[in-house]
BAKOLVEX-937163 format. One record per atom (N, C-alpha, C): residue number from 0; residue in one letter; chain; atom name; x, y, z. Coordinates in pm, whole numbers, plus 50000, padded with zeros to 5 digits. Each point is the difference from the previous one (the first is absolute). Example, Ala and Ser with C-alpha at 12.3 -4.5 7.8 and 13.67 -1.06 7.14 Angstrom:
BEGIN
REC  fidren  roza  kolnu  zapa      u      v      w
REC       0     A      A     N  51319  49431  50780
REC       0     A      A    CA  49911  50119  50000
REC       0     A      A     C  50090  50120  50000
REC       1     S      A     N  49965  50105  49928
REC       1     S      A    CA  50082  50119  50006
REC       1     S      A     C  49923  50109  50073
! end
This chain:
BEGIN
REC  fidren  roza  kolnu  zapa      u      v      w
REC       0     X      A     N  69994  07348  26940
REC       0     X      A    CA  50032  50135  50037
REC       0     X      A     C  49950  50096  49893
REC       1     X      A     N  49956  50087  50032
REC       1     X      A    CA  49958  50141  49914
REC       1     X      A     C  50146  50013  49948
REC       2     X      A     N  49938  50102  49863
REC       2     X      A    CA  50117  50067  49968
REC       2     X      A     C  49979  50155  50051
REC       3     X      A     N  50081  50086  49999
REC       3     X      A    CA  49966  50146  50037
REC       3     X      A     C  49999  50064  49882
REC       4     X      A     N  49895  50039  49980
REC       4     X      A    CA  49986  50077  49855
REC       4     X      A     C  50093  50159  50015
REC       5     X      A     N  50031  50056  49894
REC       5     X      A    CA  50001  50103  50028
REC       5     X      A     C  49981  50105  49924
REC       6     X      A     N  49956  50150  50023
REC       6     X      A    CA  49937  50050  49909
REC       6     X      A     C  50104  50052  49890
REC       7     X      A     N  49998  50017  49891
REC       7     X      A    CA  50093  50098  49931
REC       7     X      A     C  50060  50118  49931
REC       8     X      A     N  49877  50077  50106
REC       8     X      A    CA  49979  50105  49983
REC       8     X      A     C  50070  50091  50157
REC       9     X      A     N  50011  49882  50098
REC       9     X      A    CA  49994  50017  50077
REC       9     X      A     C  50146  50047  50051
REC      10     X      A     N  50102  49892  49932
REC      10     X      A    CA  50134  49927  49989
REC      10     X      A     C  50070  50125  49891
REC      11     X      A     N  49921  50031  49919
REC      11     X      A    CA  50090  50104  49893
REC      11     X      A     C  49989  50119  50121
REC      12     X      A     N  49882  50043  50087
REC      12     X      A    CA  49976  50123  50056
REC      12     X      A     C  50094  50018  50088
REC      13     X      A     N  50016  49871  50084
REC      13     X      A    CA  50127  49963  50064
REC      13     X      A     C  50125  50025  49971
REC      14     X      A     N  50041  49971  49900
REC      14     X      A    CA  50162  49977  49952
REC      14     X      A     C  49986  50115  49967
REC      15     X      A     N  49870  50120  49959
REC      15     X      A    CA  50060  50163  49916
REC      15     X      A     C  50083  50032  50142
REC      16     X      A     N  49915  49986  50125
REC      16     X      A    CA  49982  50086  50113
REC      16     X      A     C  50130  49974  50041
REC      17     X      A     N  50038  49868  50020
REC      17     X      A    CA  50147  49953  50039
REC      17     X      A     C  50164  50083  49907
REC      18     X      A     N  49881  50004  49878
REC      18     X      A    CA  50144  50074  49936
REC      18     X      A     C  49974  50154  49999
REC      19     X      A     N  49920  50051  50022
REC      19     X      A    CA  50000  50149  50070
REC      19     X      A     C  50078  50046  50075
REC      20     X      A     N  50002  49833  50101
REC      20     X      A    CA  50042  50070  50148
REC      20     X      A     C  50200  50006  49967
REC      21     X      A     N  50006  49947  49906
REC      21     X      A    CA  50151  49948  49994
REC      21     X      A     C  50061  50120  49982
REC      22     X      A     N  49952  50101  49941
REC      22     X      A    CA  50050  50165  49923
REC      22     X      A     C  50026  50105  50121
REC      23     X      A     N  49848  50000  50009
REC      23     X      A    CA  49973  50080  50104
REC      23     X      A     C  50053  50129  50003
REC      24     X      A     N  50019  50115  50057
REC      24     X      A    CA  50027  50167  49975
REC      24     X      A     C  50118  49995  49992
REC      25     X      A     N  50127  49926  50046
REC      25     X      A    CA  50136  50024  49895
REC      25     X      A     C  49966  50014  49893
REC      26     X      A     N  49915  49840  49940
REC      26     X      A    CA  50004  49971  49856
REC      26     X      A     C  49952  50129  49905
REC      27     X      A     N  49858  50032  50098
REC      27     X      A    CA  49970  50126  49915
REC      27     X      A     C  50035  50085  49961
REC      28     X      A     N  50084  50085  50130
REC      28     X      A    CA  50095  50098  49997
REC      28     X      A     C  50119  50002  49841
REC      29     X      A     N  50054  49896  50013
REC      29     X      A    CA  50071  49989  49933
REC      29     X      A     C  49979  50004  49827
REC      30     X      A     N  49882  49905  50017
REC      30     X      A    CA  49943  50004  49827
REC      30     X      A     C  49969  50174  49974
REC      31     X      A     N  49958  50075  50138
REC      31     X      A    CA  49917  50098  49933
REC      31     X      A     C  50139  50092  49961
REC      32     X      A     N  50081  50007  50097
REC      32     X      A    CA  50139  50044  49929
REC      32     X      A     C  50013  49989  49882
REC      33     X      A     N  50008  49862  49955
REC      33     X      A    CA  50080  49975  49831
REC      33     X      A     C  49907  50050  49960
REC      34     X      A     N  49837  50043  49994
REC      34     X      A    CA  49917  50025  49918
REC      34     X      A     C  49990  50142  49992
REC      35     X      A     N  50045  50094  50118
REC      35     X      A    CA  50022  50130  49999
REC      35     X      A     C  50118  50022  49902
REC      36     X      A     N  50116  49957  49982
REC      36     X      A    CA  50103  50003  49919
REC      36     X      A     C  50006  49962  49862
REC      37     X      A     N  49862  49982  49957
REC      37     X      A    CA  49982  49980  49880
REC      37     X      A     C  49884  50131  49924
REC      38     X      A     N  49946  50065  50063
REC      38     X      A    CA  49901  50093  50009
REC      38     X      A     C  50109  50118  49916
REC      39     X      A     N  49952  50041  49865
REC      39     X      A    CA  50057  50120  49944
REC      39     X      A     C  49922  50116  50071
REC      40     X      A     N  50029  50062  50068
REC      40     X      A    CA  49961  50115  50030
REC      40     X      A     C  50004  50122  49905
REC      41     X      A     N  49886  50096  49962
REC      41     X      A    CA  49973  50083  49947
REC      41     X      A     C  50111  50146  50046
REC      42     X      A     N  50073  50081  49922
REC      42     X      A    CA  50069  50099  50013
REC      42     X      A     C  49900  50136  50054
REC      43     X      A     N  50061  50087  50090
REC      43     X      A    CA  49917  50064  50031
REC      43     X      A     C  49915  50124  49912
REC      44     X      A     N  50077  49996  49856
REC      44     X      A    CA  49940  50068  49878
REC      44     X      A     C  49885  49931  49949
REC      45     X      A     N  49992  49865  49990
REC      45     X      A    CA  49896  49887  49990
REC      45     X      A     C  49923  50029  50098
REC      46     X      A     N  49955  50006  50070
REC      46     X      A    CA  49954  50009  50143
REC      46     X      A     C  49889  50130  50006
REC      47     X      A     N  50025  50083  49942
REC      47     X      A    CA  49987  50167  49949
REC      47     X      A     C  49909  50016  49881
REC      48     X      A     N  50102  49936  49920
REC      48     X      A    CA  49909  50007  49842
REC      48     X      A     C  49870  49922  50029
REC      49     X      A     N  50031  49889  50045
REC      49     X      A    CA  49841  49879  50042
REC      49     X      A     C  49924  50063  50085
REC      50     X      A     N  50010  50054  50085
REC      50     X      A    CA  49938  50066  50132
REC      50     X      A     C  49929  50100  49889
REC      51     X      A     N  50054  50076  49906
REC      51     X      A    CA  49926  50149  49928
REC      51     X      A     C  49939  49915  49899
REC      52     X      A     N  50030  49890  49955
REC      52     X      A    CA  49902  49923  49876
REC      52     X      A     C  49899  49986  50121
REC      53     X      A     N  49987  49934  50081
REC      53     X      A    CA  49893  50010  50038
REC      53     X      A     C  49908  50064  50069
REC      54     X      A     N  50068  50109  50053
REC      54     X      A    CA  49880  50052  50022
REC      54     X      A     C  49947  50140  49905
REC      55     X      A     N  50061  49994  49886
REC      55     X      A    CA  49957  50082  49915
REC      55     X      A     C  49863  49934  49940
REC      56     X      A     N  50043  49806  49981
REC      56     X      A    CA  49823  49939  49978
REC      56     X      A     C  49966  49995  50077
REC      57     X      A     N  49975  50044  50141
REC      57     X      A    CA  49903  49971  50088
REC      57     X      A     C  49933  50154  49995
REC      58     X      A     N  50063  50101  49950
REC      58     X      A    CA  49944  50140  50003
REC      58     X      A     C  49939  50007  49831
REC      59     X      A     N  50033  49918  49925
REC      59     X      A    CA  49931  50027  49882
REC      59     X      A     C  49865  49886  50003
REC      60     X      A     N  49953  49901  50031
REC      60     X      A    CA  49930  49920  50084
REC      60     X      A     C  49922  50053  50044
REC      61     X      A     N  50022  50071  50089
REC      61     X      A    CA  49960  50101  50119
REC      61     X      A     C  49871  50053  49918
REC      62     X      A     N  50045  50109  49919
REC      62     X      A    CA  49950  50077  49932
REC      62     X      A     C  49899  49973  49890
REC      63     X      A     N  50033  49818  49965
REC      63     X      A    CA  49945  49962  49875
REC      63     X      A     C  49899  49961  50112
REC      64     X      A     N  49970  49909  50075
REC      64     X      A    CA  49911  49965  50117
REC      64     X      A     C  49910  50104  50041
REC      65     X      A     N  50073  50102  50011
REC      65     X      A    CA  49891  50192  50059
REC      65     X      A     C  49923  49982  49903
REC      66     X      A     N  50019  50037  49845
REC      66     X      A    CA  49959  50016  49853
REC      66     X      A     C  49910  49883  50003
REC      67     X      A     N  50008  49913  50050
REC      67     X      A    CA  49857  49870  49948
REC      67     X      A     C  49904  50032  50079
REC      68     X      A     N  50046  50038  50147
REC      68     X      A    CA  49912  49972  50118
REC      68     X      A     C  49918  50136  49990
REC      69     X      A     N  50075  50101  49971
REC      69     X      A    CA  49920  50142  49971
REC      69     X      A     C  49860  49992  49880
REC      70     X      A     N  50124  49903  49896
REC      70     X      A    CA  49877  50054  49863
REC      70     X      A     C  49908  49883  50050
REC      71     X      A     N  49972  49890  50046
REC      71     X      A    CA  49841  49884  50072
REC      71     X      A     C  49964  50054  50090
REC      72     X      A     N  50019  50081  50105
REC      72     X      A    CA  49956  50063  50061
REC      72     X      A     C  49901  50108  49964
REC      73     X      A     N  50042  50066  49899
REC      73     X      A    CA  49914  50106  49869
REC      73     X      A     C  49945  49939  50010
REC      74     X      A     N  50028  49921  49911
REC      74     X      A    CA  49901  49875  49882
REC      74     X      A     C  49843  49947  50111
REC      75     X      A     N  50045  49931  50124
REC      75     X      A    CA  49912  49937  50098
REC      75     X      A     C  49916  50157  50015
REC      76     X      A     N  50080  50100  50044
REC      76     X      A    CA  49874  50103  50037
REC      76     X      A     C  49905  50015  49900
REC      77     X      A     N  50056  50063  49899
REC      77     X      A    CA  49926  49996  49875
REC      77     X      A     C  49891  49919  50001
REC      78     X      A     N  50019  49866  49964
REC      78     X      A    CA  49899  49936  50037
REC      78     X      A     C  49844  49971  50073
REC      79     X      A     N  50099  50026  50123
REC      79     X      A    CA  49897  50027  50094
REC      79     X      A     C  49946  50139  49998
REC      80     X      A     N  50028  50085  49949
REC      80     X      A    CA  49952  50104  50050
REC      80     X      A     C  49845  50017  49833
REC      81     X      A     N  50018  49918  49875
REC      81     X      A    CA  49907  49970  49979
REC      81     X      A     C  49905  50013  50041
REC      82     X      A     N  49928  49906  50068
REC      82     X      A    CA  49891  49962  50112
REC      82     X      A     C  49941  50115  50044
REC      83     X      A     N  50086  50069  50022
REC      83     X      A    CA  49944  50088  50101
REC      83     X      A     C  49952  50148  49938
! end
C-alpha cells in the first residue's frame, strides 16, 4: 500500500483557516472592544494645540518650499537666458 504523503505547508494552511473559523465576528467584536478600552484618548485642549502645531509647519514649509522653488526658477532662467 502507498503511504499518503502530505504536504506541510498545506496542513499548517489548513489548521490557520480552521482556527479562524472558530472566532469568527463575535470573537472580533469583542477583542476590538477590550482594545478600544485601552486607547488613551487625547483631551480636547490636546487636540487644538496639535491641530495648530501643525499646521503652523505646514504653513512655514509652505513658504520655505515657495523660497526654493522661486529662487531655481531665477537661477534656471538666468541660465538660459544666457544663450540667448
Amino acid at each position: 500500500m502507498a503511504k499518503k504523503e502530505t504536504d506541510p505547508k498545506a496542513a499548517k494552511a489548513a489548521a490557520k483557516a480552521e482556527k479562524a473559523k472558530k472566532g469568527g465576528l463575535k470573537k472580533y467584536l469583542k477583542d476590538l472592544k477590550s482594545e478600544l478600552k485601552k486607547v488613551v484618548w487625547p483631551s480636547r485642549k490636546q487636540v487644538i494645540n496639535n491641530s495648530g502645531v501643525v499646521i503652523t509647519v505646514m504653513g512655514i514649509m509652505g513658504l520655505f518650499l515657495f523660497a526654493i522653488d522661486t529662487g531655481l526658477a531665477a537661477v534656471i532662467k538666468a541660465v538660459l537666458s544666457i544663450g540667448s
